[in-house]
Backbone as CSV, one residue per row, in Angstrom:
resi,resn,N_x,N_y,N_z,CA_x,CA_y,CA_z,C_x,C_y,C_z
1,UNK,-27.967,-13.374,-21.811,-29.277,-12.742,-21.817,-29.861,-12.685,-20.412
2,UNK,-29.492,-13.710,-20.060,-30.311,-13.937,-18.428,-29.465,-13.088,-17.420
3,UNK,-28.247,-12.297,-17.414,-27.525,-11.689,-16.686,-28.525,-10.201,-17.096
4,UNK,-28.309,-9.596,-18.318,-29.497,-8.510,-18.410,-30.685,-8.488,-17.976
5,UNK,-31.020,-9.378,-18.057,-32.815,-9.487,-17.992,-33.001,-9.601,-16.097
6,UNK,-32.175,-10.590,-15.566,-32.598,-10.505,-14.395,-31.710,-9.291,-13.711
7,UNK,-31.307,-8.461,-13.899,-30.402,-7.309,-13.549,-31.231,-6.111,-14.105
8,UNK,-32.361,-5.966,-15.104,-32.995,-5.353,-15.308,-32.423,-4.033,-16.069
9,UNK,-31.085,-4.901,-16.641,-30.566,-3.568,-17.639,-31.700,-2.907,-19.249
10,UNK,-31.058,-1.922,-19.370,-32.007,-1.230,-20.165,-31.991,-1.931,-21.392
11,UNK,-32.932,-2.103,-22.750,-32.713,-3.140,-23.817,-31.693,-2.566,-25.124
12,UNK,-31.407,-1.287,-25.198,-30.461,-1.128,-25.271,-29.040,-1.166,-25.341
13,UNK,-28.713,-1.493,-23.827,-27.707,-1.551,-23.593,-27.785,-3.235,-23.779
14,UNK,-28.570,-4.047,-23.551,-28.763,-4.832,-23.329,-28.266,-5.948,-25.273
15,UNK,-28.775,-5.100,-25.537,-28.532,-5.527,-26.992,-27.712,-4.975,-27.670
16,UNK,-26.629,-4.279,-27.341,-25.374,-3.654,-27.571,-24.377,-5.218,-27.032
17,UNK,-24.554,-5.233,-25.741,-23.752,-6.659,-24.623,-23.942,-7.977,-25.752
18,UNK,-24.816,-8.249,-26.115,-25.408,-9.327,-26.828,-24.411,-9.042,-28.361
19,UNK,-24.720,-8.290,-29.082,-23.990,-7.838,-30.364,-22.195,-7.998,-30.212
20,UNK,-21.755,-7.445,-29.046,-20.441,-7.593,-28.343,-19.958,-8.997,-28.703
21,UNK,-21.118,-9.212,-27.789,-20.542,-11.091,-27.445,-21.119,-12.128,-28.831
22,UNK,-21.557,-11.960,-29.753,-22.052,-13.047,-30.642,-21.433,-12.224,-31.814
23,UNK,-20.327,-11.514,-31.923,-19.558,-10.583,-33.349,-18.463,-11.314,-33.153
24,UNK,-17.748,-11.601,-34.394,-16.076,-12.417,-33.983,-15.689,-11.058,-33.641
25,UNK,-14.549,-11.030,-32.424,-13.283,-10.651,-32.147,-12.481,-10.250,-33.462
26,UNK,-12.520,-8.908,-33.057,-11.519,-8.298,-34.087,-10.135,-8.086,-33.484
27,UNK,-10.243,-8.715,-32.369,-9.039,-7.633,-31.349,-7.350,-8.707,-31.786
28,UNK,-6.215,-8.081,-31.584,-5.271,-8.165,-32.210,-4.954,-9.118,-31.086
29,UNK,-4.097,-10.404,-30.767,-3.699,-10.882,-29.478,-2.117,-10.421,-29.220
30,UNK,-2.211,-10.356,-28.226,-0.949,-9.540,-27.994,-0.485,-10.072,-26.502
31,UNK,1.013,-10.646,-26.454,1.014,-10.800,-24.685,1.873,-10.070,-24.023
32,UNK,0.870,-9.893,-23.446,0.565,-8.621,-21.967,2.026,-9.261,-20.561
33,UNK,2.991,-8.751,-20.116,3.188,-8.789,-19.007,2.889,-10.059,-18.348
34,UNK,1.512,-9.766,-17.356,0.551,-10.224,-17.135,0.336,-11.976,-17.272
35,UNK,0.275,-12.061,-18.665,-0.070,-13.236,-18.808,1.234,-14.503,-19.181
36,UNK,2.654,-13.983,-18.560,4.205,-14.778,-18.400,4.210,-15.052,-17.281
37,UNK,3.615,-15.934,-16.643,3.523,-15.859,-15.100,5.143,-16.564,-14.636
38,UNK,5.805,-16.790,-15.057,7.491,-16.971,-14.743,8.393,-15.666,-14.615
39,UNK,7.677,-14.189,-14.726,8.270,-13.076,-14.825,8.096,-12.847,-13.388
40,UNK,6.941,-13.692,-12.398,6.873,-13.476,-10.985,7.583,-13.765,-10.176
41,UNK,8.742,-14.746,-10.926,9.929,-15.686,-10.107,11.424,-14.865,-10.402
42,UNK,10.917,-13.784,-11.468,12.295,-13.556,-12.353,12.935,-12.565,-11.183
43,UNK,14.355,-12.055,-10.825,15.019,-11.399,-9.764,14.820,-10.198,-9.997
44,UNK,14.604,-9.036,-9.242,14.040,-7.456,-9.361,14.565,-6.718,-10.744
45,UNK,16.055,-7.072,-10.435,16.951,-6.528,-11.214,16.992,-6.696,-12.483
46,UNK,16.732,-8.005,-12.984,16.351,-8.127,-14.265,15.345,-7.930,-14.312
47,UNK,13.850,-8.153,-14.012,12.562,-7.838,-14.391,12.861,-5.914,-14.992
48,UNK,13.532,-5.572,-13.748,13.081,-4.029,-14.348,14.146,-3.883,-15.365
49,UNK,15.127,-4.195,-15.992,15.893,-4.510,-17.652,15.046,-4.533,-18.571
50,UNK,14.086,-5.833,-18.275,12.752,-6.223,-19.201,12.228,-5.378,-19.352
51,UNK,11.613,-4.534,-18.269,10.730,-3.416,-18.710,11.240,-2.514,-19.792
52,UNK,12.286,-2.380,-18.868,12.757,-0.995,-19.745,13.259,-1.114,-21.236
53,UNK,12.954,-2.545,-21.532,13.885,-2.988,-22.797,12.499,-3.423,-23.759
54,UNK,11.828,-3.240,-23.093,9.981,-3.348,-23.793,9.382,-2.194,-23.661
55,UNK,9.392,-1.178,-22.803,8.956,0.116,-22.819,9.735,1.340,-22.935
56,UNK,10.746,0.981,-23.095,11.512,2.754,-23.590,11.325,2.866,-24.863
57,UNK,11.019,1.594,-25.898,10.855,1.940,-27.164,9.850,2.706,-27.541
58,UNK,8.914,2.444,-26.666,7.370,2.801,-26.603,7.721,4.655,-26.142
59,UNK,8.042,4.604,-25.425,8.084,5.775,-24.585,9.469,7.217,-25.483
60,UNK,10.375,6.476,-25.651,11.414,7.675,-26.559,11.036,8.036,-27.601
61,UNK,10.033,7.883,-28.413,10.066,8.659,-29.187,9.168,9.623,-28.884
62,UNK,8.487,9.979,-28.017,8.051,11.019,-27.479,9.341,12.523,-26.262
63,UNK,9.131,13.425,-26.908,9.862,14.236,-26.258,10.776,14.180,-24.726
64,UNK,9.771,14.497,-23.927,9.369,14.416,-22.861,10.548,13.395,-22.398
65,UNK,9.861,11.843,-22.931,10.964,10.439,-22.426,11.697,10.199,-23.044
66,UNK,11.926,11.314,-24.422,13.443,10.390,-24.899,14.518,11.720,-24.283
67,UNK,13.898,12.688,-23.680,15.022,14.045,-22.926,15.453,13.102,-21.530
68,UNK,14.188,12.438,-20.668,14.003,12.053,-19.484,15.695,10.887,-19.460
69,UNK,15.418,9.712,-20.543,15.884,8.658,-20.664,17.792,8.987,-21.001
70,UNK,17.670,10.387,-21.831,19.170,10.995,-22.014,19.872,11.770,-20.938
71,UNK,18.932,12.152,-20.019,19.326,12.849,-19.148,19.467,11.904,-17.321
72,UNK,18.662,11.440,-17.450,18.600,10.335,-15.926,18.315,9.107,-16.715
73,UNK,19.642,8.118,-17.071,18.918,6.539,-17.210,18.303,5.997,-15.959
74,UNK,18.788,6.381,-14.515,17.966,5.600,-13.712,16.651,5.694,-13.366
75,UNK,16.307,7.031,-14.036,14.657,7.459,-13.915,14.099,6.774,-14.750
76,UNK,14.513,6.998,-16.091,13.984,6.042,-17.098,13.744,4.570,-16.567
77,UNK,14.530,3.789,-16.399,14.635,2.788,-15.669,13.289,2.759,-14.825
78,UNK,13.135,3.287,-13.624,12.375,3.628,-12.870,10.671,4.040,-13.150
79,UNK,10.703,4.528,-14.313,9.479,5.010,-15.061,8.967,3.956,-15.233
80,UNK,9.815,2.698,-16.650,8.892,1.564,-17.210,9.247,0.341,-16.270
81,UNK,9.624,1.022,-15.198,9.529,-0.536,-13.904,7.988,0.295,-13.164
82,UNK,7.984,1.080,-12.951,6.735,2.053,-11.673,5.587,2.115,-12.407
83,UNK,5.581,3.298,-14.021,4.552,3.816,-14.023,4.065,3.676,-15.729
84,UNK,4.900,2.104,-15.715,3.811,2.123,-17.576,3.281,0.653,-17.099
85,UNK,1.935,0.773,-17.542,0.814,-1.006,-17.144,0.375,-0.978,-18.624
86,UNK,0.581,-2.089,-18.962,-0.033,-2.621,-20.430,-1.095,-3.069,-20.129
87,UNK,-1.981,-2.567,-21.330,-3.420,-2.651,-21.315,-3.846,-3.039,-22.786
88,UNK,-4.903,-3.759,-22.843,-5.519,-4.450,-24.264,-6.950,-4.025,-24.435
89,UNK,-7.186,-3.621,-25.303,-8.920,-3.341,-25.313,-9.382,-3.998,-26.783
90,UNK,-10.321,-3.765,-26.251,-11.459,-4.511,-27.995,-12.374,-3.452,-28.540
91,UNK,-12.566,-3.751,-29.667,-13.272,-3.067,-30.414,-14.401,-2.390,-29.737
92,UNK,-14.714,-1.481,-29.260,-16.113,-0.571,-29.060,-15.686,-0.627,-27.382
93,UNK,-14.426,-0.703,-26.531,-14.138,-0.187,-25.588,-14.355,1.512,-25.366
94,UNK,-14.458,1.703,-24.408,-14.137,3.159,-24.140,-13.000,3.397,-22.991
95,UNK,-11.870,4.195,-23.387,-11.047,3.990,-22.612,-10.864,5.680,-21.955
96,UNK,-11.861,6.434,-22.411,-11.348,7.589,-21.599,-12.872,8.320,-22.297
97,UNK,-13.182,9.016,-21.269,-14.599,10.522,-21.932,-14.009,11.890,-21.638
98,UNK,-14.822,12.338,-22.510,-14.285,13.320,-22.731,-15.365,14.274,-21.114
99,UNK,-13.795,15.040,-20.277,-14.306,16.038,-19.459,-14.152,15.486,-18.209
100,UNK,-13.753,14.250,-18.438,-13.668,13.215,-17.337,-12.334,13.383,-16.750
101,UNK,-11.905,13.370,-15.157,-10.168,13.504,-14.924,-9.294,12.398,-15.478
102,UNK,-8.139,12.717,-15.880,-7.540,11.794,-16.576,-6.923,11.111,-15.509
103,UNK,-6.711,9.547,-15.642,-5.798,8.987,-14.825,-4.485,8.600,-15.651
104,UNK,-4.035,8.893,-16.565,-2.909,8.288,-17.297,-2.815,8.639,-18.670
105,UNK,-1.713,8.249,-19.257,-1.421,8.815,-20.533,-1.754,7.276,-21.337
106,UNK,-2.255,7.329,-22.671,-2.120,5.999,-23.388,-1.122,6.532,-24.772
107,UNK,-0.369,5.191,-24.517,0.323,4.842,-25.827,0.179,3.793,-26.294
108,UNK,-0.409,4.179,-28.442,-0.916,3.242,-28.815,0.266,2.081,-29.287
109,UNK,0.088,0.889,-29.146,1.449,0.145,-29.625,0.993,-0.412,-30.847
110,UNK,-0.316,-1.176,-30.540,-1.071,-1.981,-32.002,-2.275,-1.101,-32.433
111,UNK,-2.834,-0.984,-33.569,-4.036,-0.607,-34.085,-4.198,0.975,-33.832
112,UNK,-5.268,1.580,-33.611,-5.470,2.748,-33.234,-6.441,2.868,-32.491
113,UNK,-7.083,4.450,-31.932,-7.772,4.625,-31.121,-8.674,5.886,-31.976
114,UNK,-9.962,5.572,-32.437,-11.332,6.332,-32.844,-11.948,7.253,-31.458
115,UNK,-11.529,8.507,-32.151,-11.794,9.870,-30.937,-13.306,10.292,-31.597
116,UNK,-14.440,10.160,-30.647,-15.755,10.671,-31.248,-16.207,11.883,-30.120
């Protein structure tokens, strides 16, 4: 409360933050990358195996990466070592507006995503 109030956020928003934080957690736990901190010691070569052995599943059944993955394995390879970051959100996140430039593609792995 005292982070709103002396920050002079609107009461609104203010009581949206509050509702956030005093609702149980609906959010699914899931581990992220991120939070194996022994994957920082692991040798290049295998880390990017890992990836690709946790994210091509994610990624082939979409067109696009299961042509990419049949046609260049080392791109594939290269893709879920470079350009896939796992991300977790909670209930009443916003992860993209509409009209806004996109920075990235999301793929859902757990739960779904409410388009308003």
């Amino acid at each position: 409360r005292s982070l709103c109030s002396d920050r002079g956020i609107r009461l609104h928003l203010a009581k949206r933050v509050m509702q956030f934080i005093s609702s149980p957690r609906r959010r699914i736990v899931w581990v992220t990358e991120d939070d194996v901190a022994c994957l920082k010691t692991m040798p290049r070569s295998l880390l990017i195996e890992l990836r690709h052995g946790m994210y091509s599943k994610v990624l082939s059944p979409h067109a696009l990466f299961r042509l990419l993955g049949d046609a260049c394995h080392a791109l594939m390879l290269e893709v879920c070592n470079s350009a896939v970051k796992e991300t977790t959100t909670d209930v009443g996140d916003t992860v993209f507006r509409c009209f806004a430039p996109g920075a990235g593609m999301y793929f859902v792995v757990h739960g779904s995503f409410d388009y308003r």
